[in-house]
N, CA and C of each residue as an Amber inpcrd file, in Angstrom:
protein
   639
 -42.2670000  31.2270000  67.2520000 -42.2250000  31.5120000  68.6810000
 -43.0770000  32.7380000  68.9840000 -43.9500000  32.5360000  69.7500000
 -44.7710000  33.5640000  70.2680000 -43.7130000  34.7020000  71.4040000
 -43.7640000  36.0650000  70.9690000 -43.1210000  36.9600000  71.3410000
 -43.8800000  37.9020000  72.5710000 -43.4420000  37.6580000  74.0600000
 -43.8170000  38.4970000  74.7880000 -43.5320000  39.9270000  74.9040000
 -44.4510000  40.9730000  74.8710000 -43.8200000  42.3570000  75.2860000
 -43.5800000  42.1790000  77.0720000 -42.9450000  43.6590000  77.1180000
 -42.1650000  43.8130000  78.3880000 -43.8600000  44.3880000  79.6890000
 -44.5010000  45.3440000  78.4070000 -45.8780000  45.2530000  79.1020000
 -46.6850000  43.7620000  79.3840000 -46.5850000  43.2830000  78.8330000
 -47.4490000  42.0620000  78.7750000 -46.9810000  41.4890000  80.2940000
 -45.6390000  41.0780000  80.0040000 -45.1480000  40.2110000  80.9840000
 -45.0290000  40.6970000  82.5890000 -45.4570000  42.1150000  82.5090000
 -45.5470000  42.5270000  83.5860000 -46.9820000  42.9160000  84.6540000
 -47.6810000  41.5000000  84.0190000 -49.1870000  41.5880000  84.7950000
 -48.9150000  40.9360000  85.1530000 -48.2150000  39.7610000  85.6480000
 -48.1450000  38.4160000  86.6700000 -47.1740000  37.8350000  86.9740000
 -47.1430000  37.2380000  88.0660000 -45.7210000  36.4610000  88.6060000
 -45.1750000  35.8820000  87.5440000 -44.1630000  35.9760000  86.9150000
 -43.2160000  35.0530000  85.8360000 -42.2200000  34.4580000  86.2010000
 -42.2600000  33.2170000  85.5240000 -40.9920000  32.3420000  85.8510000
 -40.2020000  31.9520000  84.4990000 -39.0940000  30.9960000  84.4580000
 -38.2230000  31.0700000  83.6460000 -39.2390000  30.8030000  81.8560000
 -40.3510000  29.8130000  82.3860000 -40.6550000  29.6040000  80.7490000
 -41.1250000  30.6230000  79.8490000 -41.6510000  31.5170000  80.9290000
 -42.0820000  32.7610000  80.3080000 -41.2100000  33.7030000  79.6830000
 -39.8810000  33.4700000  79.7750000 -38.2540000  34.0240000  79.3020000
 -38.5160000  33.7550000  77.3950000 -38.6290000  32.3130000  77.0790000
 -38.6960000  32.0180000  75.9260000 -39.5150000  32.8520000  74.7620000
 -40.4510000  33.8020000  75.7880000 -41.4430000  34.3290000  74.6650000
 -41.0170000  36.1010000  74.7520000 -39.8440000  36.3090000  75.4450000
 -39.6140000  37.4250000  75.6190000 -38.9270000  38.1600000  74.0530000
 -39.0450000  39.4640000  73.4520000 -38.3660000  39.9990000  72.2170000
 -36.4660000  39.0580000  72.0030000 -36.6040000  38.7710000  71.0260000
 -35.4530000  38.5010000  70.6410000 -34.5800000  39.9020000  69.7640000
 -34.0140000  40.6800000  70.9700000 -33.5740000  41.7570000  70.4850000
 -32.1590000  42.2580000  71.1030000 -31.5940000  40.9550000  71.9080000
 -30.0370000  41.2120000  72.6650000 -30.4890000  41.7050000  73.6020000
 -31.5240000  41.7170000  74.3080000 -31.4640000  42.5430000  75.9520000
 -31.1760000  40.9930000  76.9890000 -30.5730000  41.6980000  77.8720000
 -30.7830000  40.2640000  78.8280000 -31.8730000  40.4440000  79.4430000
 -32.7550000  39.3270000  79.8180000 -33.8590000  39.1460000  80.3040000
 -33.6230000  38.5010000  82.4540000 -34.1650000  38.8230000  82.9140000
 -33.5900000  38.3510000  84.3730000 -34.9510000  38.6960000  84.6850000
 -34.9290000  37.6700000  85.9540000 -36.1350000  37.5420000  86.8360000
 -36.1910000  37.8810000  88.8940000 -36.6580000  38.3810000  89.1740000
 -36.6210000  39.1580000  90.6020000 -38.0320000  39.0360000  91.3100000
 -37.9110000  37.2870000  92.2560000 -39.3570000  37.2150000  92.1850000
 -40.3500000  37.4760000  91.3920000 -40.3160000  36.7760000  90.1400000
 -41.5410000  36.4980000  89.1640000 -41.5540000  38.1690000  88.6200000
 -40.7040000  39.1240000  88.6510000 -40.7580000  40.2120000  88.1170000
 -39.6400000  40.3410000  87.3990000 -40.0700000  41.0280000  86.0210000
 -39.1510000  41.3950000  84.7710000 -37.7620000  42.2030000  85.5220000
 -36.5960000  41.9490000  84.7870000 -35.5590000  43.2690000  84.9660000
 -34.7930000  42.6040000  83.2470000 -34.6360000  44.2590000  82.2580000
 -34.3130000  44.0210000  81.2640000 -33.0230000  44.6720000  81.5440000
 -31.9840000  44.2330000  80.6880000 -30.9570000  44.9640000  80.3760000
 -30.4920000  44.7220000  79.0680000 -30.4450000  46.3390000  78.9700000
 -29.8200000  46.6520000  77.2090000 -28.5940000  45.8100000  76.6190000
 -28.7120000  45.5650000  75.1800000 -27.5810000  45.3320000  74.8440000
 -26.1730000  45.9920000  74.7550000 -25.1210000  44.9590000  75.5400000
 -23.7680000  45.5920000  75.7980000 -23.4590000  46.6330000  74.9600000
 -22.3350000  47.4270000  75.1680000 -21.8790000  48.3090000  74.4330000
 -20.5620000  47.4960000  74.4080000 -19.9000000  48.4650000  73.2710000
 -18.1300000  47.5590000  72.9810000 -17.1560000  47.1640000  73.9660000
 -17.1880000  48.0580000  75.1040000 -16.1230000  47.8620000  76.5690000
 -16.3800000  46.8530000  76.8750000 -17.8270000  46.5230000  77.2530000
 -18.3550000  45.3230000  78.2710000 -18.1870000  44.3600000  77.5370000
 -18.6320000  44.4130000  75.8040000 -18.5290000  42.8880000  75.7870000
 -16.7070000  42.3550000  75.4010000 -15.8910000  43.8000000  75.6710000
 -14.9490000  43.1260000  74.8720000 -14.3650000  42.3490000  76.3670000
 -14.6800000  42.9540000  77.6620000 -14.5130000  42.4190000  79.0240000
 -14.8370000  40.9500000  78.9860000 -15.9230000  40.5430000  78.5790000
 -16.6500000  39.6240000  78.4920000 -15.3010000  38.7400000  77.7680000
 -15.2010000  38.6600000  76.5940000 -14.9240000  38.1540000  75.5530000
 -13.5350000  37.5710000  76.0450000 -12.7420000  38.9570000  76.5630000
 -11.3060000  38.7890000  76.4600000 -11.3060000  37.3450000  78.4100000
 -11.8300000  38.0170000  79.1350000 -11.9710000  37.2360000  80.6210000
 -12.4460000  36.1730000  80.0110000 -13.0750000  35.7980000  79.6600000
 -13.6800000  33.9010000  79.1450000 -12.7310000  33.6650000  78.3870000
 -11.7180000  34.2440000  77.5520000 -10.9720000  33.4700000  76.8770000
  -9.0630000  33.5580000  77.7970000  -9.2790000  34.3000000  78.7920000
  -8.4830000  34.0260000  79.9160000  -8.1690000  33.1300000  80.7460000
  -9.6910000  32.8960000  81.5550000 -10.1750000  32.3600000  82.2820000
  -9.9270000  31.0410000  81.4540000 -10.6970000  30.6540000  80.9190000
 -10.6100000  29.5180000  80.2290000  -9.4370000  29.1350000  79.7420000
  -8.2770000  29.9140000  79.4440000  -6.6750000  28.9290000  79.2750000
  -6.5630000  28.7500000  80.5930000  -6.6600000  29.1970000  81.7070000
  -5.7680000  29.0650000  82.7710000  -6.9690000  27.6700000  83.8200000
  -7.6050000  28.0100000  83.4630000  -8.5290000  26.6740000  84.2990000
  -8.2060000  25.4540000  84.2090000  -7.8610000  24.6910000  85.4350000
  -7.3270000  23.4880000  85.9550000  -8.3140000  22.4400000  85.3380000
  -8.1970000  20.7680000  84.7960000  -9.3340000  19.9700000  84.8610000
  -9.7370000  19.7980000  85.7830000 -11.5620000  20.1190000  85.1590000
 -12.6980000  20.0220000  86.4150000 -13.0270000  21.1290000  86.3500000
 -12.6570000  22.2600000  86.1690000 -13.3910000  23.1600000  86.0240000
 -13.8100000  23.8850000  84.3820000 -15.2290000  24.2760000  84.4510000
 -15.1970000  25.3560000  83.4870000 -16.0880000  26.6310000  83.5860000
 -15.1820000  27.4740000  82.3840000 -15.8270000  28.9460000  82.7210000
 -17.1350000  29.2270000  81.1640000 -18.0730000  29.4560000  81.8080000
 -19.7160000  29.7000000  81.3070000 -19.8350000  31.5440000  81.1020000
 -20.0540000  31.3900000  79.6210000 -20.5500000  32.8350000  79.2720000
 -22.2200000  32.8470000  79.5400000 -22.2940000  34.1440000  80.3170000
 -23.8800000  34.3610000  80.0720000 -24.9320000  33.2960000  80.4180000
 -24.1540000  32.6230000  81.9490000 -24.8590000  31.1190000  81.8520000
 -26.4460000  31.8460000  82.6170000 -27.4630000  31.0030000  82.4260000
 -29.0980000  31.2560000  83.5180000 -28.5060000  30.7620000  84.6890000
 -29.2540000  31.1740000  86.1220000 -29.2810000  30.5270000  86.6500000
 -30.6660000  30.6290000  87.7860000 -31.3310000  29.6540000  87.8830000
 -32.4040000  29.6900000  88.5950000 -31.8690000  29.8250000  90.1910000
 -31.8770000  30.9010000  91.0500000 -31.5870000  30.8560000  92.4500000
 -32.1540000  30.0430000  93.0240000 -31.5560000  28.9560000  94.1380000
 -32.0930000  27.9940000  94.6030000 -33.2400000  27.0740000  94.3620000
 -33.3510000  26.7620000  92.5290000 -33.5330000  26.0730000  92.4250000
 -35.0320000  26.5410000  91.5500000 -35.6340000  28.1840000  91.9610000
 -36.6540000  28.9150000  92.2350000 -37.1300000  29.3180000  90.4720000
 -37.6880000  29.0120000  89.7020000 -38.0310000  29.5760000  87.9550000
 -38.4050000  30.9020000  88.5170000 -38.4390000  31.1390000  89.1240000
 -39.1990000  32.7340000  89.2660000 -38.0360000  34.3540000  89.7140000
 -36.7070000  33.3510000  89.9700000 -35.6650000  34.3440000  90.2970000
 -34.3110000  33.2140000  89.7460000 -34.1530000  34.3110000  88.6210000
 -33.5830000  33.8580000  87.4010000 -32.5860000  34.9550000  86.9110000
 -31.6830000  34.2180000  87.1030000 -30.0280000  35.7150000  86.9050000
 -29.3090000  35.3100000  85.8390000 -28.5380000  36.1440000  85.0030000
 -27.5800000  35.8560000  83.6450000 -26.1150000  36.1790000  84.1730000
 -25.2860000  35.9860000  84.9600000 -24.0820000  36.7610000  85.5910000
 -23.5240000  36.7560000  83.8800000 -22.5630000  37.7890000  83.6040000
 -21.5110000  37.9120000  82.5220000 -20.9670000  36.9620000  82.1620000
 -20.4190000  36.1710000  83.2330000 -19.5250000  34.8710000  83.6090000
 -19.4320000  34.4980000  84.6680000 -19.1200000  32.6940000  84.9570000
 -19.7590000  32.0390000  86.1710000 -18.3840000  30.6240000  85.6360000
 -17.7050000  30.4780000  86.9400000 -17.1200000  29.3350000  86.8770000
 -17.7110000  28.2510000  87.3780000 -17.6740000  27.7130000  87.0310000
 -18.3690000  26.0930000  87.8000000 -17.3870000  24.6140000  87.7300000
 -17.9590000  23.8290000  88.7270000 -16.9960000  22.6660000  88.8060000
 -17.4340000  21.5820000  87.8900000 -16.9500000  20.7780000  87.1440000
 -17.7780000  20.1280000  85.6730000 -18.2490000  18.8840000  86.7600000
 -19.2740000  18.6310000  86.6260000 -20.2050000  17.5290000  87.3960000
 -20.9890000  18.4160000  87.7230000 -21.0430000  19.3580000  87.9810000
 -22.6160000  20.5870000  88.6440000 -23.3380000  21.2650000  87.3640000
 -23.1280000  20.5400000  86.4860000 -24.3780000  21.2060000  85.2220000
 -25.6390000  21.2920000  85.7630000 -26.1720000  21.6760000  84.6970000
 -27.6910000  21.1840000  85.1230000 -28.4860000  22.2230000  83.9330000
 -29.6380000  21.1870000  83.3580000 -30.3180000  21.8780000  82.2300000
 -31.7790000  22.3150000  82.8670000 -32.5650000  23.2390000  81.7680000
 -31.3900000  23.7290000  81.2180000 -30.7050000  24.8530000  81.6300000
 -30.7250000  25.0780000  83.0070000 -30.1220000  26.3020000  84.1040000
 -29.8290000  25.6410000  84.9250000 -28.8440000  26.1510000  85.4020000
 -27.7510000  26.2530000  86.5780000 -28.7390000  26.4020000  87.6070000
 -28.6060000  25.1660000  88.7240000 -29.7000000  25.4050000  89.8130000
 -28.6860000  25.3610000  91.1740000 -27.3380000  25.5750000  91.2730000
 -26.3740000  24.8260000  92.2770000 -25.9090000  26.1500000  92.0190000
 -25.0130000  26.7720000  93.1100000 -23.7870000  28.0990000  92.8570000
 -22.8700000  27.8640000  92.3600000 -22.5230000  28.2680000  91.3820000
 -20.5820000  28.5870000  90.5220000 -20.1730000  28.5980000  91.8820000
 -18.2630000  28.6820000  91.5830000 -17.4790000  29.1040000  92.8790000
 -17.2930000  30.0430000  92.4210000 -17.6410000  31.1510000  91.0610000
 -17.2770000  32.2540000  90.7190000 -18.5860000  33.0400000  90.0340000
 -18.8380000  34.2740000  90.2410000 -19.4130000  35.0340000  88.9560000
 -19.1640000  35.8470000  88.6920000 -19.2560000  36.8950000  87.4640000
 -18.2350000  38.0900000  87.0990000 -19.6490000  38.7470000  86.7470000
 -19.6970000  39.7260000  87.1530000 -20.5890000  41.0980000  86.7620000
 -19.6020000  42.1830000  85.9560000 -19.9800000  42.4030000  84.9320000
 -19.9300000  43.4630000  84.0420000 -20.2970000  44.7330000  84.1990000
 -19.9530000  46.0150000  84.6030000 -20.6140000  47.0970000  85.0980000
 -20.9870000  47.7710000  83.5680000 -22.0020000  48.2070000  83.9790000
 -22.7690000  49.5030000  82.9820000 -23.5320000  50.3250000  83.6520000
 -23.6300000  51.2320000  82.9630000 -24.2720000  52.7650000  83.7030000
 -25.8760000  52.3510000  84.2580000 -26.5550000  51.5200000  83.5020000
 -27.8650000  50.9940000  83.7530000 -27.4910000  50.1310000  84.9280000
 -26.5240000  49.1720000  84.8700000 -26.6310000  48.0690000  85.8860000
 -25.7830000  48.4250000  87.0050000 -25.5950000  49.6450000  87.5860000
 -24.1930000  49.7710000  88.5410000 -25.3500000  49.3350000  89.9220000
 -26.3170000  49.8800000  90.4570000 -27.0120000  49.7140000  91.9390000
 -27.2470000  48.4350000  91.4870000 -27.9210000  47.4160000  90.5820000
 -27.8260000  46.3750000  90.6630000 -26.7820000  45.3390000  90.7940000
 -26.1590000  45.2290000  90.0480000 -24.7420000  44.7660000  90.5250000
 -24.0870000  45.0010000  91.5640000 -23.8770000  46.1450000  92.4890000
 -23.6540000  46.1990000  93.5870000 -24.0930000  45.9490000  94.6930000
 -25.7330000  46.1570000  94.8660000 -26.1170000  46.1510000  95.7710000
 -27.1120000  44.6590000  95.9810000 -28.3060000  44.7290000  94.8820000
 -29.1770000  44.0330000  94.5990000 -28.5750000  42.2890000  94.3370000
 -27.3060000  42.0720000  93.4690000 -27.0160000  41.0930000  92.9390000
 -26.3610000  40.4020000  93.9750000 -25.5320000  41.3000000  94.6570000
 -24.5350000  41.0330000  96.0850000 -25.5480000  40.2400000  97.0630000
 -26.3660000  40.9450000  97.4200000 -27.4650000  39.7920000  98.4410000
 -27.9110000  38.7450000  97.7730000 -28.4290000  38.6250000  96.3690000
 -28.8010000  37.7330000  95.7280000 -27.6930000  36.4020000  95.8640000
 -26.5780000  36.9550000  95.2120000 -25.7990000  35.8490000  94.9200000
 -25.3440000  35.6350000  96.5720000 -24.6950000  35.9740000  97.5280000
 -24.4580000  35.5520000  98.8230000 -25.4040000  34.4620000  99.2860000
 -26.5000000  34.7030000  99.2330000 -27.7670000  34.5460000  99.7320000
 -27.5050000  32.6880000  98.6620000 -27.4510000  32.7240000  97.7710000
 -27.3320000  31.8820000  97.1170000 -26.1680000  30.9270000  97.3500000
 -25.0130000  30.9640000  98.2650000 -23.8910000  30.7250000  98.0110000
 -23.0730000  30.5280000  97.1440000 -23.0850000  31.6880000  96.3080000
 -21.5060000  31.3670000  95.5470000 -20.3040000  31.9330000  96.0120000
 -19.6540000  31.0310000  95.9440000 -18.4580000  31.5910000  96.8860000
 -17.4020000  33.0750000  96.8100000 -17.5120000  33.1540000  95.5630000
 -16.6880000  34.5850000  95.3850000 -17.7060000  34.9140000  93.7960000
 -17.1390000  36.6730000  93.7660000 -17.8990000  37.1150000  93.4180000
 -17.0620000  38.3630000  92.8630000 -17.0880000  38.4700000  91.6600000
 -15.8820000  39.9520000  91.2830000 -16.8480000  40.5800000  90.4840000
 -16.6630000  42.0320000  90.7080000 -17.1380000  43.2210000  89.6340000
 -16.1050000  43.8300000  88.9810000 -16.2900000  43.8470000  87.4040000
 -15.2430000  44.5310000  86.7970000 -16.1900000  45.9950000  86.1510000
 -15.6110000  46.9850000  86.3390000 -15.8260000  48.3510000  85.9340000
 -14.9030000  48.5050000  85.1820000 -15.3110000  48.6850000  83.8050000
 -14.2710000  49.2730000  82.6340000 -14.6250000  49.9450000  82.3690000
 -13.1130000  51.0210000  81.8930000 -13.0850000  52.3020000  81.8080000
 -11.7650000  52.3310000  80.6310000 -12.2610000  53.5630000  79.7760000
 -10.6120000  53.7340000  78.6480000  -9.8510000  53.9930000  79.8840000
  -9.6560000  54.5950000  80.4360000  -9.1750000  55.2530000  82.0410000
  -8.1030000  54.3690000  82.6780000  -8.9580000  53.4410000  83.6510000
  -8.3560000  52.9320000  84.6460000  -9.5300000  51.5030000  84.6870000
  -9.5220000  50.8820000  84.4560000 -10.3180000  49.8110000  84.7750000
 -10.0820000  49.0040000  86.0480000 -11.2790000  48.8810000  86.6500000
 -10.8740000  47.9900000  88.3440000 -11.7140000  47.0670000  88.2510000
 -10.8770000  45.7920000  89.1270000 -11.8210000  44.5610000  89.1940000
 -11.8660000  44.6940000  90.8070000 -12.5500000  44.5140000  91.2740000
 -13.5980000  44.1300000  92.9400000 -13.7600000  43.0640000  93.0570000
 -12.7830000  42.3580000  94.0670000 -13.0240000  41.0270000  94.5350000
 -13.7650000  40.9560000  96.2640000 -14.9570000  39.7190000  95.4930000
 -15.7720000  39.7170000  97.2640000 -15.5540000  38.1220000  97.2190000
 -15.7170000  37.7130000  99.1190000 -15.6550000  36.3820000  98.9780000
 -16.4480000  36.3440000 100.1700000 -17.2490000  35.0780000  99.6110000
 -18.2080000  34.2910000 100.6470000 -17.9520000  34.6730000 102.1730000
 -18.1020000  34.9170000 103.1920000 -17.8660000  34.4170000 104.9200000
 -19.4010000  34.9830000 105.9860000 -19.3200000  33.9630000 106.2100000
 -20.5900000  34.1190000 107.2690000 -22.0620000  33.9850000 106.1420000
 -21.8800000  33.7420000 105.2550000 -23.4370000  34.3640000 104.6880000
 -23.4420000  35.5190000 103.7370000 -22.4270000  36.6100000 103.9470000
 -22.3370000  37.6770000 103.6030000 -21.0030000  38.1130000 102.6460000
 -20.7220000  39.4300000 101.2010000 -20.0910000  39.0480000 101.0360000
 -18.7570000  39.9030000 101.8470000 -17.5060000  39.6000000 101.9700000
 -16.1780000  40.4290000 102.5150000 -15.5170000  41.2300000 101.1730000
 -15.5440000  42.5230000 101.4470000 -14.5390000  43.2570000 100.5050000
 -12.7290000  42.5120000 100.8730000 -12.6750000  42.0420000  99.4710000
 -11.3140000  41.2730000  99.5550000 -10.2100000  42.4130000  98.7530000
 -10.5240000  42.9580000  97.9400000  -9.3180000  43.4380000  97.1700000
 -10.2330000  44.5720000  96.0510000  -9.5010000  45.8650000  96.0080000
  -9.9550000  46.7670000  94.8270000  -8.4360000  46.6540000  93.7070000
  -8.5860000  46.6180000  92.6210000  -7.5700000  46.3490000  91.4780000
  -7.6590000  47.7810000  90.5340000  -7.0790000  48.4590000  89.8490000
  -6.8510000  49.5330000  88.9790000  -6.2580000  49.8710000  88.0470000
  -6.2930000  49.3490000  87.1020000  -5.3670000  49.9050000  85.9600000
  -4.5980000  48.9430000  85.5490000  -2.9740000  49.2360000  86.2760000
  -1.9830000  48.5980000  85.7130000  -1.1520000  47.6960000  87.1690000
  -1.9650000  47.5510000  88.0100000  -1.4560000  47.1970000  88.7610000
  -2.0230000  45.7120000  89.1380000  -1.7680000  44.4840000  89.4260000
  -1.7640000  43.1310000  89.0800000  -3.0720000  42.7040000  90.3750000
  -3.6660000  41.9680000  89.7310000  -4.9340000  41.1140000  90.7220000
  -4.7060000  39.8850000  90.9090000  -4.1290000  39.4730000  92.1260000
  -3.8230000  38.2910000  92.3330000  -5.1260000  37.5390000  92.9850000
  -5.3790000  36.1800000  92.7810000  -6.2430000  35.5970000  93.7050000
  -5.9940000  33.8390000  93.5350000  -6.7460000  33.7300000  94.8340000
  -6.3500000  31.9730000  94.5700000  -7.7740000  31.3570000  93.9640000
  -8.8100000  31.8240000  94.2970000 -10.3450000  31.3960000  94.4300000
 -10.9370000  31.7940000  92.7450000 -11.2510000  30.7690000  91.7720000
 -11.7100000  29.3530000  92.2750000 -10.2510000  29.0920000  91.6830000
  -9.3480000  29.3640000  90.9320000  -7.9830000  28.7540000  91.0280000
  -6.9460000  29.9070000  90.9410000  -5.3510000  29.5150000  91.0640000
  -4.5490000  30.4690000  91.2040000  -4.6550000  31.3530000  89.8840000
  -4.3960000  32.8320000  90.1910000  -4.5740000  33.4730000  88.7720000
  -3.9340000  34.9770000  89.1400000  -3.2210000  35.4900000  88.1130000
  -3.1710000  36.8050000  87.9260000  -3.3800000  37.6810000  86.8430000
  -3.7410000  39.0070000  86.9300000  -4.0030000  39.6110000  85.7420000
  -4.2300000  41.2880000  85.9930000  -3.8810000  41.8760000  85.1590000
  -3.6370000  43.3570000  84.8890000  -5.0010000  44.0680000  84.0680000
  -5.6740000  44.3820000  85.3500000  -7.0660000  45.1140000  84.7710000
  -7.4290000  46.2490000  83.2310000  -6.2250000  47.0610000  83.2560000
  -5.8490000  47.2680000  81.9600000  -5.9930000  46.3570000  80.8990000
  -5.6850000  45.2340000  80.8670000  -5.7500000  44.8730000  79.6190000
  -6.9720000  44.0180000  79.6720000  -8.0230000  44.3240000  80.0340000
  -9.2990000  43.8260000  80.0020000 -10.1940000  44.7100000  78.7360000
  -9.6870000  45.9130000  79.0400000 -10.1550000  47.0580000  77.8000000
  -8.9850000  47.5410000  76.9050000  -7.7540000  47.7300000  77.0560000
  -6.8780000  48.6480000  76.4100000  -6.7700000  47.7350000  75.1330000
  -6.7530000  49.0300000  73.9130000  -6.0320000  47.9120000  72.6640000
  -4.8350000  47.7510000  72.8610000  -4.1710000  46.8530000  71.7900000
  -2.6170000  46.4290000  72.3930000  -2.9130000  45.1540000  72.2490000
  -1.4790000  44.4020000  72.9010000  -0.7240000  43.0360000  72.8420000
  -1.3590000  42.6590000  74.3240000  -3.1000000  42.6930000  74.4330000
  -3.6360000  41.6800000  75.8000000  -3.4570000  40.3280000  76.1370000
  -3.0500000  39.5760000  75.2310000  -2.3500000  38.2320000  75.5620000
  -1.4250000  38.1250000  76.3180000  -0.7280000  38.7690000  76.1020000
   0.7660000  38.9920000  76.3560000   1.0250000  39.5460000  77.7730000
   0.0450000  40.7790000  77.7870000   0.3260000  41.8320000  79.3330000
  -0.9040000  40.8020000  80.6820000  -1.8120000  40.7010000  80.4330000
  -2.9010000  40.4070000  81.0820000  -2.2340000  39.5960000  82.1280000
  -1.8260000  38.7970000  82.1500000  -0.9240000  37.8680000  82.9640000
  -0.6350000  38.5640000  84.3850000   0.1160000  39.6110000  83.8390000
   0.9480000  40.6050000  84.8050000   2.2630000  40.1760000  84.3350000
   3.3690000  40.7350000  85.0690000   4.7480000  40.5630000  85.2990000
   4.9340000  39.8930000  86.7900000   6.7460000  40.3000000  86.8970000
   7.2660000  39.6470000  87.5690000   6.5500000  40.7590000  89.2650000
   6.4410000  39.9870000  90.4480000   6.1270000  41.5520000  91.5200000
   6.3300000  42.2460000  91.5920000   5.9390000  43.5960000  91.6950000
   6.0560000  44.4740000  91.7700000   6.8180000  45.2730000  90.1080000
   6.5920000  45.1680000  89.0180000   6.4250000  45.4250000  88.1590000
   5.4060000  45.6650000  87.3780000   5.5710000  46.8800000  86.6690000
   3.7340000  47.5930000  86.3270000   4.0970000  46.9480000  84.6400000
   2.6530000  46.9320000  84.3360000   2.6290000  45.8990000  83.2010000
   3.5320000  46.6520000  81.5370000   2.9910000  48.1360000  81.6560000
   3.4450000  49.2290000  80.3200000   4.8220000  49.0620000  80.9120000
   5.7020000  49.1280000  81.8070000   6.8010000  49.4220000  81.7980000
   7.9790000  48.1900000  81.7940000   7.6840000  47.2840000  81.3380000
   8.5110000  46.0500000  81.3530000   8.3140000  45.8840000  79.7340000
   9.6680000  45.4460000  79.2440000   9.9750000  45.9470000  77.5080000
   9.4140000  45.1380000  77.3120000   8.9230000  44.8040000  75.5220000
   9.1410000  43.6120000  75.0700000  10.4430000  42.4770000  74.6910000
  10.4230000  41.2450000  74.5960000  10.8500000  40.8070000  74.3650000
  11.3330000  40.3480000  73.0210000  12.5930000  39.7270000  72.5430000
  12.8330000  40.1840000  70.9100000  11.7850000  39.2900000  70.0950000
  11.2570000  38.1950000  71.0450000  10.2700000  37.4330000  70.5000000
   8.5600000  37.9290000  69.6290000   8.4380000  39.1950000  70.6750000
   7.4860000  39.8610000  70.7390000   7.3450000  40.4330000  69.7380000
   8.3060000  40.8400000  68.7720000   8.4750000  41.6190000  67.3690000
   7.9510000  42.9720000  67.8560000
């Protein structure tokens, strides 16, 4: 495979085939009108975000749907504006090779110190603009981790809900779900807490059970 540099590729409009010849070195590769945008390889928080939400997501998904790590997706259809979301739900009949040319009803952005104005600002018009219907940012932190839920209306997206820590993210969109932003990063028994509890119960303070050992 012939290997593009990041100089190279940045003398002319590029579209997706030109992706194939890019360094094979873990950066994500994305396209912004026929122009390069690289991003570094994850650090341990993000991908464990990654890792642990797709294997969430994916028990709790209804048939007909599934949840896509790291899927491409060509915006409207366009090789020349070309996005990697973290994670992207989609309805099974809307494939499409070998990129996603139709909107998920979901995508999950991963925050990092490199990608925060993009993800917020840049990706938000992108994906609206695109219609996908909802749209969450998770910011992890040893701290307090928050997930940001936006949803489709008018064109544009609506701040629906900020999430923090230990306190439960409910949503219906693209199916019913809850979960405790904490355990997206914290070590520990994340199977177990992520869920949430019963309302109004914070996730550390409800015992285990004798099952739980």
């Amino acid at each position: 495979m012939t290997v593009m540099s990041t100089q190279e590729a940045g003398a002319g409009r590029l579209t997706v085939d030109d992706l194939a010849r890019m360094p094979d070195d873990g950066s994500k590769y994305e396209l912004v009108d026929g122009r390069l945008e690289v991003t570094p390889a994850p650090v341990f928080d993000h991908t464990r975000v990654e890792g642990r939400l797709q294997t969430y997501l994916g028990n709790l998904a209804p048939d007909g749907f599934e949840v896509l790590p790291d899927p491409g997706m060509n915006l409207d259809g366009d090789p020349s504006r070309h996005r990697r979301p973290d994670l992207a739900v989609i309805r099974e009949g809307e494939e499409a090779r070998p990129y996603l040319t139709r909107p998920p009803l979901l995508v999950v952005e991963v925050l990092s110190p490199e990608s925060t104005i993009r993800d917020t600002h840049r990706k938000r018009a992108e994906y609206a603009e695109f219609g996908i219907e909802s749209y969450w940012i998770v910011a992890p932190s040893v701290e307090k981790t928050a997930v940001f839920e936006m949803r489709l209306d008018g064109g544009l997206y609506r701040d629906v809900q900020e999430v923090l820590d230990t306190d439960v993210f409910e949503t219906d969109a693209p199916f019913p779900l809850r979960l405790v932003p904490r355990w997206l990063t914290a070590d520990g028994p994340w199977r177990r807490r992520i869920g949430g509890q019963d309302a109004g119960e914070r996730a550390e303070d409800t015992p285990e059970s004798p099952q739980d050992g």
